[in-house]
TITORFI-557576 format. One line per 2 residues: number of its first residue (from 1); their letters; for each residue x, y, z of C-alpha. Coordinates in pm, whole numbers. Layout:
N
NUM) a) X/Y/Z  ...
//
This chain:
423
1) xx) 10034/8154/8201  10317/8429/8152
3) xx) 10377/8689/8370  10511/9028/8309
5) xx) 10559/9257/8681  10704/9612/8622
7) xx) 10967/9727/8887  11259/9711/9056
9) xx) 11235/9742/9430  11144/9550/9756
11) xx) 10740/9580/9706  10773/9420/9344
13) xx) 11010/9136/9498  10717/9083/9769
15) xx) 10453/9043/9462  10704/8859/9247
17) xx) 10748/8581/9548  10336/8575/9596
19) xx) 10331/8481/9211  10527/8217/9190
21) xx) 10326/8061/9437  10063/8074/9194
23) xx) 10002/7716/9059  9885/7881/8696
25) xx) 10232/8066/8633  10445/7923/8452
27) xx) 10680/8162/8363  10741/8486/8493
29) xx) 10992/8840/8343  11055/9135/8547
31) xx) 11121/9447/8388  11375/9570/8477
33) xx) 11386/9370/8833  11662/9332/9082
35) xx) 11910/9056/9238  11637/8879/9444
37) xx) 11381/8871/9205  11606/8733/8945
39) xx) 11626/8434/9126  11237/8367/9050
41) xx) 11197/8543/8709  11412/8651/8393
43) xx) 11482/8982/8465  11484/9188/8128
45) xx) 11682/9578/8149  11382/9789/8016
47) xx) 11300/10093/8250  10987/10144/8393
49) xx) 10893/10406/8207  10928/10297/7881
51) xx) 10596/10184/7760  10675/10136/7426
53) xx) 10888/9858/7474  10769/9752/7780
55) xx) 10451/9657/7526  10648/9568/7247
57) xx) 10826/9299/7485  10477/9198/7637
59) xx) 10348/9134/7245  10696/8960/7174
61) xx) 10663/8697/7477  10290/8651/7451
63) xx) 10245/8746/7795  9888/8650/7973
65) xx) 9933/8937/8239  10119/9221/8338
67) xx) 10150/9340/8713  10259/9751/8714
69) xx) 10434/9774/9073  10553/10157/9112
71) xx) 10356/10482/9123  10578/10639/8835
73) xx) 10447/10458/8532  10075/10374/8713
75) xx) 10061/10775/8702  10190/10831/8377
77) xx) 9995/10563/8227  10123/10245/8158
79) xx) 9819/10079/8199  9621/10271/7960
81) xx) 9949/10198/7700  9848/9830/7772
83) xx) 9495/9814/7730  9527/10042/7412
85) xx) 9752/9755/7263  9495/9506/7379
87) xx) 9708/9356/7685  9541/9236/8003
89) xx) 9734/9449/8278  9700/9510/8648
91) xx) 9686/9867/8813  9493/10158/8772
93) xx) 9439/10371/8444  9593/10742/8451
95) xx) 9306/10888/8537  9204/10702/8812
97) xx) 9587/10713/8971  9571/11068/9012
99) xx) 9449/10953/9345  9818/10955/9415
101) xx) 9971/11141/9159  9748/11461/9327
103) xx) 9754/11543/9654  9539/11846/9588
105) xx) 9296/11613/9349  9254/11322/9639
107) xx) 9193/11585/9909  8946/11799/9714
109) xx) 8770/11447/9613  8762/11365/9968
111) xx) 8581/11728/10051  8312/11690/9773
113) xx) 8238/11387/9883  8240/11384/10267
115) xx) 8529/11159/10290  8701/11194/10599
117) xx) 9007/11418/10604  9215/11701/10790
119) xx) 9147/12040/10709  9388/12163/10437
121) xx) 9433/12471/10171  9586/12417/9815
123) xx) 9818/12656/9688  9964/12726/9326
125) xx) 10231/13006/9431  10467/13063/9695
127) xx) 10352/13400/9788  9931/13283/9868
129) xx) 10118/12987/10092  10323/13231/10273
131) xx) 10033/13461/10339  9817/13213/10469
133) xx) 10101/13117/10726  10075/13423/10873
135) xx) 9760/13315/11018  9812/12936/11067
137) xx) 9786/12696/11382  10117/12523/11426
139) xx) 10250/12226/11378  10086/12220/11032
141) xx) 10199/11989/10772  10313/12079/10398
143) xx) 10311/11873/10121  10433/11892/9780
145) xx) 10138/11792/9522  10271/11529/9308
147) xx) 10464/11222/9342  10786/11280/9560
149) xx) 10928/10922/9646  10720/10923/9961
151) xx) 10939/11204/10122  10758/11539/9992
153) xx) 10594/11601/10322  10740/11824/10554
155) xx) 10568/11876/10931  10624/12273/11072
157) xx) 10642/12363/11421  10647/12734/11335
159) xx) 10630/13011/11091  10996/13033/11042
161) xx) 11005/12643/10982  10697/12658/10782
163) xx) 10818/12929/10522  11127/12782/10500
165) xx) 10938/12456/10404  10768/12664/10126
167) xx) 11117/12783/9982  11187/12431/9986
169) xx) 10866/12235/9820  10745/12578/9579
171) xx) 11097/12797/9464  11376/12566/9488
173) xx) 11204/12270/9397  11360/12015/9656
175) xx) 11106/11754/9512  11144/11879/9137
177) xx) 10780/11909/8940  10590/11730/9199
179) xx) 10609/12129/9404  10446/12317/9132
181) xx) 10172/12257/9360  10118/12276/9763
183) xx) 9900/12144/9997  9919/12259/10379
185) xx) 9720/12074/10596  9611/12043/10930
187) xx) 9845/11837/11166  9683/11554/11310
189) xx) 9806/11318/11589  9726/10978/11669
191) xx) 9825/10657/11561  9898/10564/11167
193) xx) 9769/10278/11014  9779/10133/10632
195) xx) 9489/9967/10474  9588/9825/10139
197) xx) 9244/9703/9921  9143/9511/9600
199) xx) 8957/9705/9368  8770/9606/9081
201) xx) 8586/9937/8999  8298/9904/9214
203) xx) 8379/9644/9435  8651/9676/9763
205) xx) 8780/9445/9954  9072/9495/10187
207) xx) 9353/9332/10272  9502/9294/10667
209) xx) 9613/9630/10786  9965/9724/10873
211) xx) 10184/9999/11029  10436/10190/10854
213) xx) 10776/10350/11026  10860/10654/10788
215) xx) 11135/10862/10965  11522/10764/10920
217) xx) 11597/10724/11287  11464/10529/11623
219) xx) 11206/10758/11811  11080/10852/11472
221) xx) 11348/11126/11487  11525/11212/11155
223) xx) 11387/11248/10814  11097/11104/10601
225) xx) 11141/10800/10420  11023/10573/10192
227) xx) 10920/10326/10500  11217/10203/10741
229) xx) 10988/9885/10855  10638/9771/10901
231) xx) 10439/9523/11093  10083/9346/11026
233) xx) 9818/9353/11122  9768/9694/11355
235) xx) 9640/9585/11696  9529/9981/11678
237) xx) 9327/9930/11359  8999/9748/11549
239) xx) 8643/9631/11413  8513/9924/11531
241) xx) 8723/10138/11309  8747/9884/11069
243) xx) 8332/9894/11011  8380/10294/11031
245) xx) 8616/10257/10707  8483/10066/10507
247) xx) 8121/10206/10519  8267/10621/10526
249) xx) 8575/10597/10379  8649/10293/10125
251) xx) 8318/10243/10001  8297/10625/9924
253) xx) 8608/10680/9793  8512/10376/9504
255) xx) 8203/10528/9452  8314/10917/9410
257) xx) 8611/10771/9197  8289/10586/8950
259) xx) 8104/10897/8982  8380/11108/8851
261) xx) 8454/10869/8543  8756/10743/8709
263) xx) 8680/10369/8799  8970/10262/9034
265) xx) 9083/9903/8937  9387/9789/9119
267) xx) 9505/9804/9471  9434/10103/9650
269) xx) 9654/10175/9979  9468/10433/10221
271) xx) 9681/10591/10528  9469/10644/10821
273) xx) 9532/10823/11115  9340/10701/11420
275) xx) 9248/11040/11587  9074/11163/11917
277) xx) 8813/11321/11704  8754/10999/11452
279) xx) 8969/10799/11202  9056/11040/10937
281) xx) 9271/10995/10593  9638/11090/10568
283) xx) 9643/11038/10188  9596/10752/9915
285) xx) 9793/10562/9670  9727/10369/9370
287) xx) 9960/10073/9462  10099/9819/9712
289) xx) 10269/10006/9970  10676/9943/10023
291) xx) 10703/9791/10257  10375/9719/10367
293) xx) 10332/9436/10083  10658/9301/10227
295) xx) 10433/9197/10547  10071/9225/10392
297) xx) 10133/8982/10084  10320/8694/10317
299) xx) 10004/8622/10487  9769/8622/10224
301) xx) 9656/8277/10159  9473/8333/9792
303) xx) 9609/8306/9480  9706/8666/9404
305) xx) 9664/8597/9031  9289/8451/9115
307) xx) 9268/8845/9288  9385/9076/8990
309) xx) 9242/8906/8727  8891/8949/8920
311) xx) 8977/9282/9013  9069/9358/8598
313) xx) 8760/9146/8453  8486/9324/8738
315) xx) 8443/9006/8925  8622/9109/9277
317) xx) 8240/9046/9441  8336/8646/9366
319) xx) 8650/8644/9601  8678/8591/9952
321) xx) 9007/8697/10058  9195/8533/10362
323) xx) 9513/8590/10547  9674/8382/10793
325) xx) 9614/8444/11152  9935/8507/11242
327) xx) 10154/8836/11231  10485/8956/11063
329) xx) 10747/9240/11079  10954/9410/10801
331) xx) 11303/9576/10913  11446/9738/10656
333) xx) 11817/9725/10592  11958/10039/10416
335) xx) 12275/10222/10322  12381/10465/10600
337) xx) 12323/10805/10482  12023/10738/10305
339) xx) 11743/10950/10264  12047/11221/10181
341) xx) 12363/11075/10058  12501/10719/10074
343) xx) 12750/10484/9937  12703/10230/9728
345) xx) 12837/9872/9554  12930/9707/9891
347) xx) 12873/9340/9904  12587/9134/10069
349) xx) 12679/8855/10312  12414/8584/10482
351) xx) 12087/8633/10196  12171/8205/10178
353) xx) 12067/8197/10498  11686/8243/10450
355) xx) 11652/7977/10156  11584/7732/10457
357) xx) 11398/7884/10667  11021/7879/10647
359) xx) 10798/8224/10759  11160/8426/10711
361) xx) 11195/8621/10397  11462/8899/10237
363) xx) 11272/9111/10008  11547/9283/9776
365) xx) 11501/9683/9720  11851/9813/9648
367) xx) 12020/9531/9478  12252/9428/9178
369) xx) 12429/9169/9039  12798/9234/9030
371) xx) 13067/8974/8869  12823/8706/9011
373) xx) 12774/8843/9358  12476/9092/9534
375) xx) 12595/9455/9598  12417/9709/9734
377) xx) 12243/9988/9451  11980/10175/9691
379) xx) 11937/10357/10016  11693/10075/10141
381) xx) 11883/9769/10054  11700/9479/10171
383) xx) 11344/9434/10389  11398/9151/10614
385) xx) 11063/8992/10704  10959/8758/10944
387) xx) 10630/8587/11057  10502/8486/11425
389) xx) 10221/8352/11602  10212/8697/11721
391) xx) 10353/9056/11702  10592/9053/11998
393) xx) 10690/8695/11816  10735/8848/11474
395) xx) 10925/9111/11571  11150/8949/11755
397) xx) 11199/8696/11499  11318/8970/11228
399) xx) 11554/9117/11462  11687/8799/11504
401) xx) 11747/8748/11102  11857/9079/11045
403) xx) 12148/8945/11223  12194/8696/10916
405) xx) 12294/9003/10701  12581/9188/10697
407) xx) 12742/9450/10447  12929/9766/10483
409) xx) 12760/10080/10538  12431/9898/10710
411) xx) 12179/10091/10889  11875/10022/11032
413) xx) 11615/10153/11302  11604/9938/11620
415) xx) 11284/10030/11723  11008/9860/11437
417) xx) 10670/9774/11578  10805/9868/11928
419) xx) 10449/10047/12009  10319/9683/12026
421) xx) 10482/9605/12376  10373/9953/12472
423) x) 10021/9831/12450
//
């Protein structure tokens, strides 16, 4: 069969690798891809969110299936675009991506249904969020409504901070449109953990869990991110918890999705946070997480085409996922300067290095092909991966290849999955 994947960065380079494992592909096109994944698929230059020809190219080739990657066209709906033209595709429709496309929608779902969550307000205006400030228990934790890169969250220690946060998110629109709207929330402490699941509508089944690093610098100092490194699975994420989830939160949150007419098919990522007081959500998306694919999707042992096209045809109840009992680590490599400002078209030295090596992967996020060689085009660059009989194992295997990898301008955190020798 042919393959179509939509995206560009290190998550869709993670799904692109699991797919050409897949014995049944025989061809697959990236639209509009990046250097890595070029070297497994024909990368074709059409944008992400241009459905038009995105479909008109998926008629043209006769493609079998199309994968959506980002959160951008999921929310916009490139699926539905798909399905109108008669296209098998995998992700969720519009209205079910809302999940992430809303922060007010997914929390007020969560409330009606007794999913749950921390204790939040939404606000439309500037001037009801500042009021309520006046009264709030700090920290406290804003964050802009809509989609925002995975940086529209800003934590408050007090009131000064916290309208200062609102004069960034609601009047001068720091994350654009995605500010119209506000949530503040309670802050909650304890330890994160990712869950990323199949869906099929009605059926959920999750993957292995993992743990996401989202500030710039070591000692989670610095700003949000779009994920500096991860590690799978969580040895905070237990069966205990695990049973808690999926009977209060994952089962629920399919069913109040059905209930509401917005069946979920695709792969839903929830962020937990592992409290005193319970396990409690941090928010949802309606995709693989980046980078948690880059160490969820190198253990899986299934054939992820098998997955999707159960999840898409409402057979995910016939699948018995498995994942390798091992564990892997994700340090990502990205331009210094990044989330803010950063340089880029420096060249990449040592990605030869991994064709070799078995359990050792680059994932490519910020790539391009220059005059025949890899340059940098992104703040996070590259997601160096590597797998171990354990997590102390893992991650000292990545550390060890990020040492393979060189270019100008490199930056990384030195401190991934360091809270699993703390244990």
């Amino acid at each position: 069969m042919k393959v179509l994947i939509i995206g560009s960065g290190g998550r869709e380079h993670a799904i692109t690798t699991c797919v050409a494992k897949s014995k049944r592909v025989s061809k697959i096109y990236a639209a509009p891809g990046n250097a890595g994944i070029s070297e497994l698929a024909e990368c074709v230059d059409i944008p992400v969110m241009d459905f038009d020809k995105l479909v008109s190219f998926a008629k043209e080739k006769e493609i079998d299936f199309t994968i959506v990657g980002p959160d951008d066209p999921l929310v916009a709906g490139c699926v539905d675009a798909f399905e109108k033209e008669g296209l098998r595709v995998f992700g969720p429709r519009k209205d079910a991506a809302i999940i992430e496309g809303s922060k007010a929608f997914s929390k007020d779902l969560m409330k009606k249904y007794g999913i749950p969550t921390a204790e939040y307000e939404n606000f439309d205006n500037a001037e009801d969020a500042l009021a309520y400030l006046e009264h709030a228990a700090f920290p406290i934790v804003l964050k802009a409504d809509g989609l925002a890169l995975g940086k529209g969250v800003l934590i408050c220690n007090n009131l000064e901070e916290a309208k200062a946060g609102v004069k960034e998110i609601m009047l001068d629109k720091h994350f654009g449109d995605a500010g119209n709207r506000m949530v503040i929330e309670e802050y909650m402490t304890g330890r994160e953990v990712s869950v990323l699941a199949f869906c099929d509508g009605t059926t959920i089944k999750t993957m292995t869990s993992a743990q996401d690093h989202k500030r710039a610098k070591d000692g989670d100092q610095g700003l949000n991110t779009g994920g500096m490194g991860t590690f799978s699975p969580s040895p905070f994420y237990t069966e205990e918890i695990d049973a808690f989830c999926q009977k209060e939160i994952y089962q629920k949150t399919m069913a109040a999705m059905k209930a509401e007419g917005r069946e979920f098919i695709g792969v839903l990522f929830t962020g937990l946070m592992i409290t005193e007081k319970g396990t409690k959500v941090l928010e949802f998306n309606a995709r693989f997480g980046d980078p948690e694919a880059q160490v969820v999707l190198p253990r899986m042992k299934n054939d992820i085409i098998d997955v999707m096209e159960a999840c898409v045809d409402g057979k995910l109840d016939t699948i018995h996922l498995e994942f390798e009992d091992n564990a892997a680590v994700c340090v990502v490599l990205a331009s210094d300067g990044y989330p803010v400002s950063y340089e880029k078209g420096f060249p990449v030295q040592g990605l030869d290095t991994f064709k070799d090596k078995d359990d050792y992967y680059v994932f490519h996020a910020g790539t391009k092909l220059q005059n025949g060689e890899v340059v940098t085009n992104g703040g996070r660059v590259l997601g160096v991966t590597a797998k171990g009989e354990d997590l102390i194992k893992a991650r000292a295997n990545a550390y060890e290849a990020v040492k393979w990898i060189d270019f100008e301008n490199k930056y990384m955190r030195n401190d991934i999955g360091k809270a699993i020798d703390e244990q």
